[in-house]
N, C-alpha and C positions, 0 to 999 in steps of 0.2 A: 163900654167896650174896654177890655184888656188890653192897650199898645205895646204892653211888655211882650206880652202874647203873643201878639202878631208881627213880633220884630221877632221873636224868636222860631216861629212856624218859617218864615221866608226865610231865616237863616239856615236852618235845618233844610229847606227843599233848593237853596243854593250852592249850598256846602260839598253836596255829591256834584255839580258841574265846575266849581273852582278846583275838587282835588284831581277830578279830570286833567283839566287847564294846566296845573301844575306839571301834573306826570308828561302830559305832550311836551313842554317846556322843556324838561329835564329828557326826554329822550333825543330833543330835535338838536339840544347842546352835546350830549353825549353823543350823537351823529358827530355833531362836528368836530369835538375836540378828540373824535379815533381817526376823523379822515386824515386831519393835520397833522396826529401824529405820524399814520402811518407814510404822510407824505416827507416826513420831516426825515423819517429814517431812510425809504428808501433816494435820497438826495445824498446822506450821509452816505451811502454806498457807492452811488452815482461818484463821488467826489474822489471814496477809496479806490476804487475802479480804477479811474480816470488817472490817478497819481499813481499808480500801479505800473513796474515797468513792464509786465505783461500778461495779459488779462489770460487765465487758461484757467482749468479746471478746479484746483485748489482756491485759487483767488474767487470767482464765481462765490466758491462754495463757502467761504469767511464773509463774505459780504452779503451771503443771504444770510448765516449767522447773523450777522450784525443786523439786519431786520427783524428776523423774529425773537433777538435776543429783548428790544424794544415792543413790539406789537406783536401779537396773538394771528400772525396772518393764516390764510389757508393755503394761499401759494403767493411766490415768488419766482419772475419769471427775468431771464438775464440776456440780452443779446447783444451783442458787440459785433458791431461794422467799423473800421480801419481807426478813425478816431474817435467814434462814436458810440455810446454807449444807451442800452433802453430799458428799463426795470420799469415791470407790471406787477403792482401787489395787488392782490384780492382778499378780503376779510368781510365775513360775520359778524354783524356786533347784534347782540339781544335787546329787544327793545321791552316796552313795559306795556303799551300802548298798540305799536304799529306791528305788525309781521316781523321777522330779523329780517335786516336789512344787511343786504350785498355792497360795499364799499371795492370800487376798483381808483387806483389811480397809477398814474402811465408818466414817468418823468424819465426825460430823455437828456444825457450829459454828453456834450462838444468839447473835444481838446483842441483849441487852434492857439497856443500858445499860452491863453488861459482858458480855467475854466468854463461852461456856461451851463447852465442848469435852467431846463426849457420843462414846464408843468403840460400836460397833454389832457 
């Protein structure tokens, strides 16, 4: 018997389940490293907001800027109660593997003298 052979027959019939393996890998990281960003920005706004001597329409509208100037989102959503402040991003990301996947995250910024920035 040939063992070259037959190390190379298993190689070749496990090769299509490792570049599988791979690809999940690389989508379930690429999942994570758009949620973080896009959590990362809308905090950034969260903060802009929040330092802002008064949040109205203009303002809203540079600070959703500042979101998609970072991340590819589909919406961005801005609500502001007395000193509190609530950005909802929603995004798309293409995966290789899985369906696209829908990414929501919900971060909500407190001004009580300082800032607080609460992940939802």
């Amino acid at each position: 018997m040939n063992k070259k052979g037959q190390v190379l027959v298993i190689f070749l019939l496990l090769l299509p389940l490792l570049f599988l393996a791979l690809t999940f890998v690389y989508d379930m990281g690429n999942l994570y490293y758009q949620k973080a960003k896009l959590k990362s920005s809308l905090k950034d706004s969260a903060i802009y907001l929040l330092n802002s001597k008064t949040i109205d329409d203009e303002t809203k509208t540079k600070a959703i800027n500042l979101v998609k100037k970072n991340v590819a989102t589909d919406s961005v959503q801005i609500t502001n109660i007395n000193n509190q402040v609530q950005l909802e991003g929603k995004m798309t990301v293409k995966t290789n593997l899985l369906k696209n996947q829908i990414i929501k995250v919900k971060i909500t910024g407190i001004k009580d003298g300082k800032i607080k920035i609460r992940e939802e």
